[in-house]
N, C-alpha and C positions, 0 to 999 in steps of 0.2 A: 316589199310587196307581200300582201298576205299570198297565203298559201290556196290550191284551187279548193281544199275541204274550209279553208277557214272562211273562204267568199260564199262558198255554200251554205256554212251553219249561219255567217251573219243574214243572208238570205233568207233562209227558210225563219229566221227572229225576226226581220224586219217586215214578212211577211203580214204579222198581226196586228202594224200599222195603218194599215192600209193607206198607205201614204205612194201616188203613184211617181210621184217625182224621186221619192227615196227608192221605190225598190228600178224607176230607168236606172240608176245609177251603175247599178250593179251590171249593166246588160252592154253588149257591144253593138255598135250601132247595127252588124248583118247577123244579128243576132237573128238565129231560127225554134222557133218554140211548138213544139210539135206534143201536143195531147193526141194518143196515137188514135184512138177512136176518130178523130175529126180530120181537118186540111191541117197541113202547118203553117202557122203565123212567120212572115221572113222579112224579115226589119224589125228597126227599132220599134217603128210608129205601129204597124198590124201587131208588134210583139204587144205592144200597150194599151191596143186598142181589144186584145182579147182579154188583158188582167183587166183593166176597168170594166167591162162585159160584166165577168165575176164578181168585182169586190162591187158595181152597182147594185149587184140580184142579193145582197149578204150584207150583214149589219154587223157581225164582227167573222174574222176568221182568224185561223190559228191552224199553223203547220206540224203536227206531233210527233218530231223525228223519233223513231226507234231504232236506225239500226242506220248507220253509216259507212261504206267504204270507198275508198279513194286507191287511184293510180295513176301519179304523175297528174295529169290535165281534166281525168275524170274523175268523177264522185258521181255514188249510186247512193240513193236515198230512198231507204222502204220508210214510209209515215202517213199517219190519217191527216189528212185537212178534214179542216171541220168549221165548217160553215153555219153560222148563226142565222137563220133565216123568220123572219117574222116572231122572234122567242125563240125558235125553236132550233136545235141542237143539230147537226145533220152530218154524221162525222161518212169520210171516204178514204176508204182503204188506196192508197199508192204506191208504186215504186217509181220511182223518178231516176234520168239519167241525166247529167250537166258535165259540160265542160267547161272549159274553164283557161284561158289564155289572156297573159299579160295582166290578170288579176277581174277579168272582166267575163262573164257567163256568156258564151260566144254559143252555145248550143243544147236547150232543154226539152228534155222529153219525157211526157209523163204517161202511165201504165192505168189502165183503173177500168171497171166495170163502166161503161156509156150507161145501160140501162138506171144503175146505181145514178148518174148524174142527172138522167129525166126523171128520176123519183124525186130527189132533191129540188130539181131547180120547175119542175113542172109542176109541184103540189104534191105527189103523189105517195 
């Protein structure tokens, strides 16, 4: 069984797929997805139903780790996502928390400016 950083880096790569079937894989089904600005997603299906949300509004995306650490079941990941929107470029600064049991992402949480997301996904 991979490791919970190496379920993570293959994550945040498969990210750029946008492929929603590839990245349920990775998630346990009471998996809780929590973008802390907003409500938390808790299941599989609301977990998926908020990545499709995103990768709908986006024509390509891409997860830009820079800096990674891991402890036992968690990994902290500071990276821009960056979201391709109409042509256009629209990188967002992250720090992301994930756990990680039985090789499966059982709890994700990501950090980021709200305002920076309504600039993005609103026009702005």
């Amino acid at each position: 069984m991979p490791s919970a950083e190496q379920v993570v880096k293959d994550f945040c790569a498969a990210a750029s797929m946008r492929d929603p079937q590839a990245l349920r894989a990775f998630f346990s089904d009471d998996v809780v997805y929590h973008n802390i600005p907003m409500d938390p997603a808790e299941g599989i299906d609301a977990t998926m139903g908020v990545i499709d949300m995103f990768l709908g509004m986006c024509e390509a995306l891409e997860f830009k780790v820079h800096h990674l650490a891991s402890d036992g079941t968690t990994v902290l990941t500071e990276r821009t996502d960056i979201f391709t929107i109409n042509g256009r470029s629209a990188p967002l600064p992250v720090m992301g928390a994930f756990q990680v049991v039985n090789g499966k992402i059982t709890a994700w949480r990501d950090y980021f400016d709200m305002a920076q997301v309504t600039a993005i996904f609103g026009g702005g």
